[in-house]
PyMOL Python script that loads the backbone (N, CA, C, O; Angstrom):
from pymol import cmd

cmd.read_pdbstr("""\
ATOM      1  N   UNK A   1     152.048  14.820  56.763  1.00  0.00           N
ATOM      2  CA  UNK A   1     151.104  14.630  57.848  1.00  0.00           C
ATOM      3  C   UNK A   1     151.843  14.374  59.160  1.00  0.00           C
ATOM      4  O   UNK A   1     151.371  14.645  60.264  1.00  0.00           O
ATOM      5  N   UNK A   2     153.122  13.793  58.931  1.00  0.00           N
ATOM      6  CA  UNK A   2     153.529  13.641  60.190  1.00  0.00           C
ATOM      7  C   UNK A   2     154.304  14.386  60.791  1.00  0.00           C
ATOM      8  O   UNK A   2     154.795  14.022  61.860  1.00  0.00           O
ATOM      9  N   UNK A   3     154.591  15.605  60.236  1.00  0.00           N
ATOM     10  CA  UNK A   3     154.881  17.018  60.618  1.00  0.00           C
ATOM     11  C   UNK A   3     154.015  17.524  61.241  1.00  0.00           C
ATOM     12  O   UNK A   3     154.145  17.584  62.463  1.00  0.00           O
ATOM     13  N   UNK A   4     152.819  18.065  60.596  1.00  0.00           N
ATOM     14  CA  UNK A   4     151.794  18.155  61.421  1.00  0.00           C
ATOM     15  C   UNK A   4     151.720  17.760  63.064  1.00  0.00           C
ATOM     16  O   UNK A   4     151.567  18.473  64.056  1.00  0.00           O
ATOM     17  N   UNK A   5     151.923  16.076  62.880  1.00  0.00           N
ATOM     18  CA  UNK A   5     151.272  15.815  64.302  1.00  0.00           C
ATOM     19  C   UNK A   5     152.358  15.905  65.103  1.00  0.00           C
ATOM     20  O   UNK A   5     151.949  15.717  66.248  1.00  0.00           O
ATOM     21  N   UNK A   6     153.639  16.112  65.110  1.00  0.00           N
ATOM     22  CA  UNK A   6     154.634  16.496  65.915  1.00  0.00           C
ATOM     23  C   UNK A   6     154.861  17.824  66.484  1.00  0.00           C
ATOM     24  O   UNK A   6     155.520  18.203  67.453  1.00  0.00           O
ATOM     25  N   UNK A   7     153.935  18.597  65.379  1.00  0.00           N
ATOM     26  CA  UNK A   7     153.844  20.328  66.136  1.00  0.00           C
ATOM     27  C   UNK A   7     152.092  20.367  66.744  1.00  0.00           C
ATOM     28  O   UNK A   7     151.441  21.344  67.113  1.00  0.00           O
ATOM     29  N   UNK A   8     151.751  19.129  66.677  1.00  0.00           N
ATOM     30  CA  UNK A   8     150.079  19.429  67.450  1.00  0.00           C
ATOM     31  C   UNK A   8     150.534  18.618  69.066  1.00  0.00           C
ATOM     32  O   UNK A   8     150.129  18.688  70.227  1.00  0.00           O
ATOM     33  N   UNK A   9     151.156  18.174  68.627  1.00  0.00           N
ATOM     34  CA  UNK A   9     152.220  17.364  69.822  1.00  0.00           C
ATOM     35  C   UNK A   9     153.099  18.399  70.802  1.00  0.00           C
ATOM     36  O   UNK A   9     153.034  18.560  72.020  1.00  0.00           O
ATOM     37  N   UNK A  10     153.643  18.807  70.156  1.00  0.00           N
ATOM     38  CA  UNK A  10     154.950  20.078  70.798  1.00  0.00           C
ATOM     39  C   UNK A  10     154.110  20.478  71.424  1.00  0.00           C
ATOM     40  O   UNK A  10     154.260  20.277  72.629  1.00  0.00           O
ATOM     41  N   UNK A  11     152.476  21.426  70.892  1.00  0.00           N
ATOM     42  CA  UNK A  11     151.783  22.516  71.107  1.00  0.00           C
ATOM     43  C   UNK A  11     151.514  22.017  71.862  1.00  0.00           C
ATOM     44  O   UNK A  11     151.865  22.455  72.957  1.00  0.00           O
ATOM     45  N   UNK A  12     150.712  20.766  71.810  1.00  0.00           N
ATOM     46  CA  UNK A  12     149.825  20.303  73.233  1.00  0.00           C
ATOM     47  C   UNK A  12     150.829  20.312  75.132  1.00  0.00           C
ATOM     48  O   UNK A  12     150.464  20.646  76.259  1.00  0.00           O
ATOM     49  N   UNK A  13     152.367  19.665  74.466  1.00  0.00           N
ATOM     50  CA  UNK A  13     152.671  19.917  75.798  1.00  0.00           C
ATOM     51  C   UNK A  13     153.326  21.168  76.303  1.00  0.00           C
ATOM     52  O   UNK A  13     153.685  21.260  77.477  1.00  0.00           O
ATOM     53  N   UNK A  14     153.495  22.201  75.365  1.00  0.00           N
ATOM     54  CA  UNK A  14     153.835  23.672  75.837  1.00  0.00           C
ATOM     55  C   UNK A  14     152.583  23.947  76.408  1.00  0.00           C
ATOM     56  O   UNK A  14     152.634  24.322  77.580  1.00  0.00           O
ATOM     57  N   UNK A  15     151.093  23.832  75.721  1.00  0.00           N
ATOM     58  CA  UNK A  15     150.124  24.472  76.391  1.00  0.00           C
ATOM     59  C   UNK A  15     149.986  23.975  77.955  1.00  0.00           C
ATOM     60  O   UNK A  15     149.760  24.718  78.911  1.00  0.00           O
ATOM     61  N   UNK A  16     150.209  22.294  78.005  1.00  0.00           N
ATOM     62  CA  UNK A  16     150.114  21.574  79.214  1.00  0.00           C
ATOM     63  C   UNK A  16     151.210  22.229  80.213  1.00  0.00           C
ATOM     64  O   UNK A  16     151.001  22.021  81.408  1.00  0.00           O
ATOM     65  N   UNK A  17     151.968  22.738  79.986  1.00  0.00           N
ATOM     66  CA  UNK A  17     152.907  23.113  81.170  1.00  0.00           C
ATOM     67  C   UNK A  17     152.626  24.578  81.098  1.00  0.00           C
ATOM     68  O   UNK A  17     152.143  24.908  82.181  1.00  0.00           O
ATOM     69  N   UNK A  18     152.708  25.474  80.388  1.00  0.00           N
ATOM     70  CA  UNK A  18     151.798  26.996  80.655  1.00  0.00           C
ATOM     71  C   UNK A  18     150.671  26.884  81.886  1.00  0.00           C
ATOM     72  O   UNK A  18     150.717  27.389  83.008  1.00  0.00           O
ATOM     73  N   UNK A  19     149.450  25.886  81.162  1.00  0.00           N
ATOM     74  CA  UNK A  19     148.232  25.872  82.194  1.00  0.00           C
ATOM     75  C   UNK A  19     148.671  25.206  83.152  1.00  0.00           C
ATOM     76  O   UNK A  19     147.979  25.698  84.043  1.00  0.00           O
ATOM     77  N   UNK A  20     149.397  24.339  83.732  1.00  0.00           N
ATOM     78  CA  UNK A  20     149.842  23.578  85.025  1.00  0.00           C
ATOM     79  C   UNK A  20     150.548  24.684  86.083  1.00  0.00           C
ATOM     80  O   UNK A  20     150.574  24.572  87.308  1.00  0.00           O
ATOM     81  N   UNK A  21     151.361  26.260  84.931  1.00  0.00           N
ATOM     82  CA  UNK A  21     152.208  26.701  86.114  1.00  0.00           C
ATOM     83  C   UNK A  21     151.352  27.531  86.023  1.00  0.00           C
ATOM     84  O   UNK A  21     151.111  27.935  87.161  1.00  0.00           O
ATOM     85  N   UNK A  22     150.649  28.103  85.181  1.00  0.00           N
ATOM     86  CA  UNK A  22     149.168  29.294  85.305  1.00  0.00           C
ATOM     87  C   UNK A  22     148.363  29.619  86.317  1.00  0.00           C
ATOM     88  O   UNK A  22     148.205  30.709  86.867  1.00  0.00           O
ATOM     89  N   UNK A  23     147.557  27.939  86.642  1.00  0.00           N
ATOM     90  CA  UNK A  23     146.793  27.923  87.065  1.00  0.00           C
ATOM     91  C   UNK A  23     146.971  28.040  88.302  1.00  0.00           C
ATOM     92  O   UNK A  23     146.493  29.007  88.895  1.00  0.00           O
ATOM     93  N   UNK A  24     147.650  27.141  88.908  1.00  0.00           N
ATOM     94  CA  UNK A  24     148.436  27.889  90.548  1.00  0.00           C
ATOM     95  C   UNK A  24     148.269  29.516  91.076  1.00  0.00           C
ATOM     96  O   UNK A  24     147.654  30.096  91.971  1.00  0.00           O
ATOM     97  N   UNK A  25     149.087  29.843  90.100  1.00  0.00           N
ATOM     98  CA  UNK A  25     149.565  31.580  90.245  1.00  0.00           C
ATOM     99  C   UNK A  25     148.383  32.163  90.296  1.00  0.00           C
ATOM    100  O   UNK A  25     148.392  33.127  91.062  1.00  0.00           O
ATOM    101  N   UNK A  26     147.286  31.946  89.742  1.00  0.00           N
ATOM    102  CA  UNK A  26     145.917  32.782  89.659  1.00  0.00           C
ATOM    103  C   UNK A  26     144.880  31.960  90.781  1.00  0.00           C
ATOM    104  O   UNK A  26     143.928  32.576  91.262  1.00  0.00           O
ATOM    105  N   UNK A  27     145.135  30.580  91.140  1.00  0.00           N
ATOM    106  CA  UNK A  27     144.517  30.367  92.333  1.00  0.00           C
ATOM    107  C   UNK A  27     145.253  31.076  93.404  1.00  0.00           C
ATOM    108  O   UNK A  27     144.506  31.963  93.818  1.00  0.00           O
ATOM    109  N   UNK A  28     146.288  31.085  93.987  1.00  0.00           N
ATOM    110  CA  UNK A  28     146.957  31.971  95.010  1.00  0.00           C
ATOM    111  C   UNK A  28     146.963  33.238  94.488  1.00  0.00           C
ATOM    112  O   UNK A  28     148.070  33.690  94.782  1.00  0.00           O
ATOM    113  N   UNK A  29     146.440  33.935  93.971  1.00  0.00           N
ATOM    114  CA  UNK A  29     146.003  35.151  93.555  1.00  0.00           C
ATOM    115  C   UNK A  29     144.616  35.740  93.840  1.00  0.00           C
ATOM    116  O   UNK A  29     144.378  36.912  93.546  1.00  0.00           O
ATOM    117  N   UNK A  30     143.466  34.743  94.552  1.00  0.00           N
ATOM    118  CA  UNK A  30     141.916  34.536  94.269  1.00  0.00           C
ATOM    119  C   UNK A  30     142.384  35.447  95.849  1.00  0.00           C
ATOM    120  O   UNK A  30     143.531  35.574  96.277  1.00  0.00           O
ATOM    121  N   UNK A  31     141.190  35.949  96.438  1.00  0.00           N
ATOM    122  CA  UNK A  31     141.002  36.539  98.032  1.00  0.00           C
ATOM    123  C   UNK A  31     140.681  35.431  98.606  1.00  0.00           C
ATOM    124  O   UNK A  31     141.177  35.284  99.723  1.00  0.00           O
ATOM    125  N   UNK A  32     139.873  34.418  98.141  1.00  0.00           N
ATOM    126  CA  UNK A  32     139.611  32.966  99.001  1.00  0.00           C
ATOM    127  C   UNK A  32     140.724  32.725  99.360  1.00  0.00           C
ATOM    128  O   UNK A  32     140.996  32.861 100.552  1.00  0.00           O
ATOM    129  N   UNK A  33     141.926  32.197  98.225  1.00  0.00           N
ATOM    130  CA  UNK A  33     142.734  31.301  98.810  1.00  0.00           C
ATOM    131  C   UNK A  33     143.615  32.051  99.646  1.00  0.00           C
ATOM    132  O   UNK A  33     143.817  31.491 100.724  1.00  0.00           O
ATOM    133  N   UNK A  34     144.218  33.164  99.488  1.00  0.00           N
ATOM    134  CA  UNK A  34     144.845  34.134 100.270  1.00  0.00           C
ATOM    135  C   UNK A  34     144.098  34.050 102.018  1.00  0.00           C
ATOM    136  O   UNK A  34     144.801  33.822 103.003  1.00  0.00           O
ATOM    137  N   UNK A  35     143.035  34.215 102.071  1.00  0.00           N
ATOM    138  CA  UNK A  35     142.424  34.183 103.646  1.00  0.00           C
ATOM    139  C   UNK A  35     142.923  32.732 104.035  1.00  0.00           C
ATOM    140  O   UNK A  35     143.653  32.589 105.016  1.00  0.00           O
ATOM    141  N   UNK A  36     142.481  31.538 103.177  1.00  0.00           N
ATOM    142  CA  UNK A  36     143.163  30.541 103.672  1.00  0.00           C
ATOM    143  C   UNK A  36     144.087  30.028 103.951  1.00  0.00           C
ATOM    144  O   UNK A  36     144.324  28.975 104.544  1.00  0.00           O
ATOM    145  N   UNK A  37     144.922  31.100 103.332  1.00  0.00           N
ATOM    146  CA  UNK A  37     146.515  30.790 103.348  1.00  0.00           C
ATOM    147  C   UNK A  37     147.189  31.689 104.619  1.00  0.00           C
ATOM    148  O   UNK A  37     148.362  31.643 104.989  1.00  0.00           O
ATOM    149  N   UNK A  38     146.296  32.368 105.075  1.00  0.00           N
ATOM    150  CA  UNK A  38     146.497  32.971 106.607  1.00  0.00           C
ATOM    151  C   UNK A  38     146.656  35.027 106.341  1.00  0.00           C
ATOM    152  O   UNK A  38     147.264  35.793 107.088  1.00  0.00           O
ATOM    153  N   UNK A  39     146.005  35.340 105.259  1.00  0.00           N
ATOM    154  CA  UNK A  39     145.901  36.480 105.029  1.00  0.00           C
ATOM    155  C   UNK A  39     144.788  37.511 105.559  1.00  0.00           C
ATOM    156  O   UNK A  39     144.804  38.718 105.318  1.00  0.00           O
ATOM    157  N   UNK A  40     143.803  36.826 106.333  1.00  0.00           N
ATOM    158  CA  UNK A  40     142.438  37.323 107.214  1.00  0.00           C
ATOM    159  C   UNK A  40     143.143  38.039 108.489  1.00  0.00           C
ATOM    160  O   UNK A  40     144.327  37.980 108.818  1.00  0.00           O
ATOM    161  N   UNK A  41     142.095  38.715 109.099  1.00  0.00           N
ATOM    162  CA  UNK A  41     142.206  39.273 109.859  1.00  0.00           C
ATOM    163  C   UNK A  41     142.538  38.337 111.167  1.00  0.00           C
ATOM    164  O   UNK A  41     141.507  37.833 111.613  1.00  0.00           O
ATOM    165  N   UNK A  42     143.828  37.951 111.953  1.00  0.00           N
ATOM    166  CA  UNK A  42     144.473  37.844 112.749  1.00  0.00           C
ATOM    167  C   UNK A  42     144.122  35.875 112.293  1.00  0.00           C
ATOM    168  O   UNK A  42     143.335  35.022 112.706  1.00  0.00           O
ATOM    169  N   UNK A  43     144.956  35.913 111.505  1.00  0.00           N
ATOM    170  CA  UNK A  43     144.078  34.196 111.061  1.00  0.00           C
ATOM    171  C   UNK A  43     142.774  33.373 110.923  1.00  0.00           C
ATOM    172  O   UNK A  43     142.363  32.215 110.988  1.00  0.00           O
ATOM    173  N   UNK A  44     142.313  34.792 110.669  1.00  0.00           N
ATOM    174  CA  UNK A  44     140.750  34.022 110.649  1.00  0.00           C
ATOM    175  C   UNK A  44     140.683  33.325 109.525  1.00  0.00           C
ATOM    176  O   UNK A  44     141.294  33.681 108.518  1.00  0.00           O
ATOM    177  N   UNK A  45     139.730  31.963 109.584  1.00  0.00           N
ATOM    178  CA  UNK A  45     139.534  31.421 108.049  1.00  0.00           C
ATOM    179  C   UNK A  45     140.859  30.895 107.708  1.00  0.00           C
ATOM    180  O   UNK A  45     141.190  30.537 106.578  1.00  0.00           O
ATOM    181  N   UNK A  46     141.538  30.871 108.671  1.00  0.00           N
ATOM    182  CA  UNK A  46     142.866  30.514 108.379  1.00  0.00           C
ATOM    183  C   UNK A  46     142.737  28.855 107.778  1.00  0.00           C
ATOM    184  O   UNK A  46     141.897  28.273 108.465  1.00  0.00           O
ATOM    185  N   UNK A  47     143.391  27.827 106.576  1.00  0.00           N
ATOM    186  CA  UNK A  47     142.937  26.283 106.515  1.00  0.00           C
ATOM    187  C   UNK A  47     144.027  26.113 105.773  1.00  0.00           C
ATOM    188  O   UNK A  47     143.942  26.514 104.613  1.00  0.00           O
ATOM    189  N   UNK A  48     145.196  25.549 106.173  1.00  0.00           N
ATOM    190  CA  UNK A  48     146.107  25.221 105.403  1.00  0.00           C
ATOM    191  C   UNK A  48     146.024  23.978 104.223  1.00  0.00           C
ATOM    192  O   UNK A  48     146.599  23.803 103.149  1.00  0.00           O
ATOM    193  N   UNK A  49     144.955  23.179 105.033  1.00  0.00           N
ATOM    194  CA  UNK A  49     144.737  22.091 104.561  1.00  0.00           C
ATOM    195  C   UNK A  49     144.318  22.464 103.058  1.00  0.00           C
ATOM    196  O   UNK A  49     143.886  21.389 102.643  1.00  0.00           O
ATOM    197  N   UNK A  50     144.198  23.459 101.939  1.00  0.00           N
ATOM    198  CA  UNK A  50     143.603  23.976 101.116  1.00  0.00           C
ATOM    199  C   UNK A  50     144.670  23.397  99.939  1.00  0.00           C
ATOM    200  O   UNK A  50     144.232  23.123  98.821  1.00  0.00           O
ATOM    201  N   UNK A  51     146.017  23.241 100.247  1.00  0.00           N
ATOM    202  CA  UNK A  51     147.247  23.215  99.960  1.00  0.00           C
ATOM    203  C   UNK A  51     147.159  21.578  99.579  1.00  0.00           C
ATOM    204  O   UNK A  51     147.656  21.099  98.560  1.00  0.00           O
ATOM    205  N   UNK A  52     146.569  20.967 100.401  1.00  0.00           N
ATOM    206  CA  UNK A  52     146.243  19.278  99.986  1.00  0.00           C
ATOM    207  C   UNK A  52     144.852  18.939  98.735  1.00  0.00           C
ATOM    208  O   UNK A  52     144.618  18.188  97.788  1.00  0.00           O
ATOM    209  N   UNK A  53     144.202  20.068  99.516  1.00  0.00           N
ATOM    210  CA  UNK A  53     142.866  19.356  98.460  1.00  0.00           C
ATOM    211  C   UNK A  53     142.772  19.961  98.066  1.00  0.00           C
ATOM    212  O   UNK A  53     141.607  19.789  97.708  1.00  0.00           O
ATOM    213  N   UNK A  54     143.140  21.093  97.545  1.00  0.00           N
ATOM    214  CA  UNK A  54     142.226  21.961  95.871  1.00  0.00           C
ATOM    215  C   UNK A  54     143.340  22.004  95.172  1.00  0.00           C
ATOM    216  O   UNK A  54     143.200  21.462  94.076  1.00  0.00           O
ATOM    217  N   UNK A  55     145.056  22.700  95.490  1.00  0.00           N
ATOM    218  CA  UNK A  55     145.800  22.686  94.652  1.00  0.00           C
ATOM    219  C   UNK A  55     146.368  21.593  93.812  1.00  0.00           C
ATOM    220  O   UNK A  55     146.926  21.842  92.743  1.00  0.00           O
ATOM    221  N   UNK A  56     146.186  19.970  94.444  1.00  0.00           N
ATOM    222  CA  UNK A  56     146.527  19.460  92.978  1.00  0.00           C
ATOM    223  C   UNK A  56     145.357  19.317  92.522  1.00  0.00           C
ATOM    224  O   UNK A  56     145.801  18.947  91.435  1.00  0.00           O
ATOM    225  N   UNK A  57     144.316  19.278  92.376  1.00  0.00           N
ATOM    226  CA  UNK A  57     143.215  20.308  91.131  1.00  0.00           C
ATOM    227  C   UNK A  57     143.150  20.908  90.771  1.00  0.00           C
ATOM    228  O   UNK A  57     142.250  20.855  89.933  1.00  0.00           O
ATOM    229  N   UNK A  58     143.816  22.072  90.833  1.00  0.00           N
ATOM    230  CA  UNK A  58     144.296  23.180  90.643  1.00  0.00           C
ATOM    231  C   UNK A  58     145.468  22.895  88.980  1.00  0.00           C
ATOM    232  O   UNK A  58     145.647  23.382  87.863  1.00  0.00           O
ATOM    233  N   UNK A  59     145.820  22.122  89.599  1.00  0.00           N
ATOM    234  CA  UNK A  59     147.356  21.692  88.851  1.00  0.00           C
ATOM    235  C   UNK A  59     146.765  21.062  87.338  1.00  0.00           C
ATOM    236  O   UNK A  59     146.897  21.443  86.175  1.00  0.00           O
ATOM    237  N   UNK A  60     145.931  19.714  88.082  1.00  0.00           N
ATOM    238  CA  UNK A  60     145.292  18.832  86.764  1.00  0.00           C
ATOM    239  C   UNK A  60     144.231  19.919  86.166  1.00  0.00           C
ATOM    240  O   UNK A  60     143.906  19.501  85.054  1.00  0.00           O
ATOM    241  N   UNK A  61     143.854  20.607  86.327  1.00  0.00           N
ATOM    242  CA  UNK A  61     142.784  20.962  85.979  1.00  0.00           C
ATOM    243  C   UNK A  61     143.251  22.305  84.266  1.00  0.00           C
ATOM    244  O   UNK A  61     142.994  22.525  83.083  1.00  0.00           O
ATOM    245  N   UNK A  62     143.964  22.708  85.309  1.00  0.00           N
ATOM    246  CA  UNK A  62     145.421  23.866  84.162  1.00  0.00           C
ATOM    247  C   UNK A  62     146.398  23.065  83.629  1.00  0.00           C
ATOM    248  O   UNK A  62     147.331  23.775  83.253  1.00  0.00           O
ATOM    249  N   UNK A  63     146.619  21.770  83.409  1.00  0.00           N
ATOM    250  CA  UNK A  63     147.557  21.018  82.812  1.00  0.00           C
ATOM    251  C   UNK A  63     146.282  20.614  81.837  1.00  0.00           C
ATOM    252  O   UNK A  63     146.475  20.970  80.675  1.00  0.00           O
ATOM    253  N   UNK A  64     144.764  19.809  82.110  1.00  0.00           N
ATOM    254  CA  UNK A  64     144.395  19.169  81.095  1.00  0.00           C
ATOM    255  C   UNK A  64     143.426  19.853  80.076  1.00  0.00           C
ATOM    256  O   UNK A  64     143.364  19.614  78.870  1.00  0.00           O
ATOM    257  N   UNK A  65     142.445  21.031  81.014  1.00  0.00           N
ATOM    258  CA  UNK A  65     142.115  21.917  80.054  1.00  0.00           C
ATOM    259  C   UNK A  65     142.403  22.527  78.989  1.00  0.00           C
ATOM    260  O   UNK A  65     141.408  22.558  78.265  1.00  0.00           O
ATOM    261  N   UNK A  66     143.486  23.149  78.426  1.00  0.00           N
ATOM    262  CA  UNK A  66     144.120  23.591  77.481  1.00  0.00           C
ATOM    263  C   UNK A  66     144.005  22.314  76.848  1.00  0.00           C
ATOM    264  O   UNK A  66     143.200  22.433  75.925  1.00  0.00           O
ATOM    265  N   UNK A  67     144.359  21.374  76.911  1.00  0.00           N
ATOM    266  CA  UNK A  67     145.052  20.201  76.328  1.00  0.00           C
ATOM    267  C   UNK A  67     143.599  19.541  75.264  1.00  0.00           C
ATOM    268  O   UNK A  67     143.626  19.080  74.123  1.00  0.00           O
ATOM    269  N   UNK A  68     142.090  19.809  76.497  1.00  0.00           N
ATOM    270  CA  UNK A  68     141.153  19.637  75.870  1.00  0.00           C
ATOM    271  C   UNK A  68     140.227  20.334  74.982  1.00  0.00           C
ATOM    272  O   UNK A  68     139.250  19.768  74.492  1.00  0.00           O
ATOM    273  N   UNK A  69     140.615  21.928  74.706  1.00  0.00           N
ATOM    274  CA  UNK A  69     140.691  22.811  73.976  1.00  0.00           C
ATOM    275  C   UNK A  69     141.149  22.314  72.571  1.00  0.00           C
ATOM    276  O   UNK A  69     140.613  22.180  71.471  1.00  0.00           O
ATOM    277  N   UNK A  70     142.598  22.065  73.202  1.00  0.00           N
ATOM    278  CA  UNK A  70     143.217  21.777  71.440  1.00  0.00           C
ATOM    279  C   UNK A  70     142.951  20.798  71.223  1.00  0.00           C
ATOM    280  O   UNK A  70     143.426  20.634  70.099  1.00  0.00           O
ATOM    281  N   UNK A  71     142.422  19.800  71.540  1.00  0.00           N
ATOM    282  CA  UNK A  71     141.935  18.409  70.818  1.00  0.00           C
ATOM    283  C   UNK A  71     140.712  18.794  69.920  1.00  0.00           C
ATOM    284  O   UNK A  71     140.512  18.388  68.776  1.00  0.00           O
ATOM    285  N   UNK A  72     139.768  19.830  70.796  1.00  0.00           N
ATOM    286  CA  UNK A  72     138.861  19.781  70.282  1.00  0.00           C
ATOM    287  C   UNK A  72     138.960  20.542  68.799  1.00  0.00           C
ATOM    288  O   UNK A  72     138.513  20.102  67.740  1.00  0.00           O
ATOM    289  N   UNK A  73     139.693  21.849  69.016  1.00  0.00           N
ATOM    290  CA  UNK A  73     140.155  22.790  67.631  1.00  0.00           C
ATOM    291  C   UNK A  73     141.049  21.801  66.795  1.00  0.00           C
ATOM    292  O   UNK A  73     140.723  21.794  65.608  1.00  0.00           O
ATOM    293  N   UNK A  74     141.824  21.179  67.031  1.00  0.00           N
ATOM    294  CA  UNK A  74     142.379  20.242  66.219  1.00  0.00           C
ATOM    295  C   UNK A  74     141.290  19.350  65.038  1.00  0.00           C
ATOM    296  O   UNK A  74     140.970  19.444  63.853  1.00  0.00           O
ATOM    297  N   UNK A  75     141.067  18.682  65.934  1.00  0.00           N
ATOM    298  CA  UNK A  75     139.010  18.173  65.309  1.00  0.00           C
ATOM    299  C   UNK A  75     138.508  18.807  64.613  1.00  0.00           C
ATOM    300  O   UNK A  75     138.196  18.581  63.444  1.00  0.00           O
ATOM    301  N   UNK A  76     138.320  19.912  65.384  1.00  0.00           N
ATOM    302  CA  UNK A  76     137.172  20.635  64.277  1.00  0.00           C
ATOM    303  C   UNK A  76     138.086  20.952  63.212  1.00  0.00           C
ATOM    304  O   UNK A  76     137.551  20.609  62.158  1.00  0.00           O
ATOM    305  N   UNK A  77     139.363  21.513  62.982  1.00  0.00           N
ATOM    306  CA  UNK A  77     140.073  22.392  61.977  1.00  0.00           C
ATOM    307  C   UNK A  77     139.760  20.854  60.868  1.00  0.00           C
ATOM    308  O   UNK A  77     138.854  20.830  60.035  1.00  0.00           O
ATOM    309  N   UNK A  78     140.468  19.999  61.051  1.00  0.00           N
ATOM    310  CA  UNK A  78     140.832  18.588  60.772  1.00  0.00           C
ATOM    311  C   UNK A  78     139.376  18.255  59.732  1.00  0.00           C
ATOM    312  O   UNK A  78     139.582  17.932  58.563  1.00  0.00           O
ATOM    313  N   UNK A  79     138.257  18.338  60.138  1.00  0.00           N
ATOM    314  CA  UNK A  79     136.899  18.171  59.674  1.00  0.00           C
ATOM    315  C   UNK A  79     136.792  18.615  58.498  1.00  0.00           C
ATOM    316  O   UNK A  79     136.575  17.923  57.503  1.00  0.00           O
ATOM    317  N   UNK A  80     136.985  20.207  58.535  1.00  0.00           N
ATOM    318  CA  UNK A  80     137.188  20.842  57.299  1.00  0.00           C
ATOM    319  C   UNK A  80     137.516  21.137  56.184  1.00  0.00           C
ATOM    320  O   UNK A  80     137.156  21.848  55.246  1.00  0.00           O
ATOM    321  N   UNK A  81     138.628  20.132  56.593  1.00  0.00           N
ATOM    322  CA  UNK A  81     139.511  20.320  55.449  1.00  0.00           C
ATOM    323  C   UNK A  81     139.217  19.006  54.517  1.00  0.00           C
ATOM    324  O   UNK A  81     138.498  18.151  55.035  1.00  0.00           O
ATOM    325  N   UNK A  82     139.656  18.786  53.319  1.00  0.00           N
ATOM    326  CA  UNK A  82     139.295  17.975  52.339  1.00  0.00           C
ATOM    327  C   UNK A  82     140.454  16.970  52.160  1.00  0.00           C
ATOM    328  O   UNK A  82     141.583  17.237  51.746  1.00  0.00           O
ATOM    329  N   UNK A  83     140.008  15.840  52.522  1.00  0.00           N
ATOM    330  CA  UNK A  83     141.036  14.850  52.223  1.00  0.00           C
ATOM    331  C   UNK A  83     141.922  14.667  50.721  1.00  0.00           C
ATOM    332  O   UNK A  83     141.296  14.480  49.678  1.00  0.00           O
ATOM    333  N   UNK A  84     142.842  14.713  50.729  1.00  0.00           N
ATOM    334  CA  UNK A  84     143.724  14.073  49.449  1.00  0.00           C
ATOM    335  C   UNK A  84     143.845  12.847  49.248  1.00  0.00           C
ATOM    336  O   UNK A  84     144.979  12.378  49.346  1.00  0.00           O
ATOM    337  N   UNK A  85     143.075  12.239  49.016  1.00  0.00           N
ATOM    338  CA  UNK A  85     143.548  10.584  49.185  1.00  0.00           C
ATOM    339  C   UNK A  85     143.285  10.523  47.597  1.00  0.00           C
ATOM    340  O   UNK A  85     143.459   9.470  46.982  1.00  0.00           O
TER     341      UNK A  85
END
""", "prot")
cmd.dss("prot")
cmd.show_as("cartoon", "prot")
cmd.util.cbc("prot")
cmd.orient("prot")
């Protein structure tokens, strides 16, 4: 069992750093954030400030999601199965 929880462990923080550098790359990928990032027509919509308030949400949001995925599949798999005691 305690094999197990050292590779539900590993998994959880490979997934946590995948979705933390993921999620970035596909928000600066969106056409929103691009205009805000000064990609509009002659700076229009231009808001740097975007860089303070959405990207570290951005960050937590792709670091803890995954993380709350596998808790939950963990659970459920975990349910199923028949104790040996």
């Amino acid at each position: 069992m305690k094999r197990r929880a050292d590779l539900v462990t590993c998994m959880g923080c490979a997934l946590s750093a995948a979705g933390a550098t993921a999620a970035p790359l596909l928000w600066l990928s969106a056409p929103r954030t691009r205009r805000h990032l000064g990609s509009g027509f002659e700076n229009e919509g231009m808001d740097p400030t975007v860089l303070l308030t959405e990207l570290p949400f951005v960050v937590l949001g792709g670091a803890f999601v995954p993380l709350l995925v596998l808790t939950v599949l963990v659970r459920l798999v975990g349910r199923r199965r028949p104790t040996a005691e």
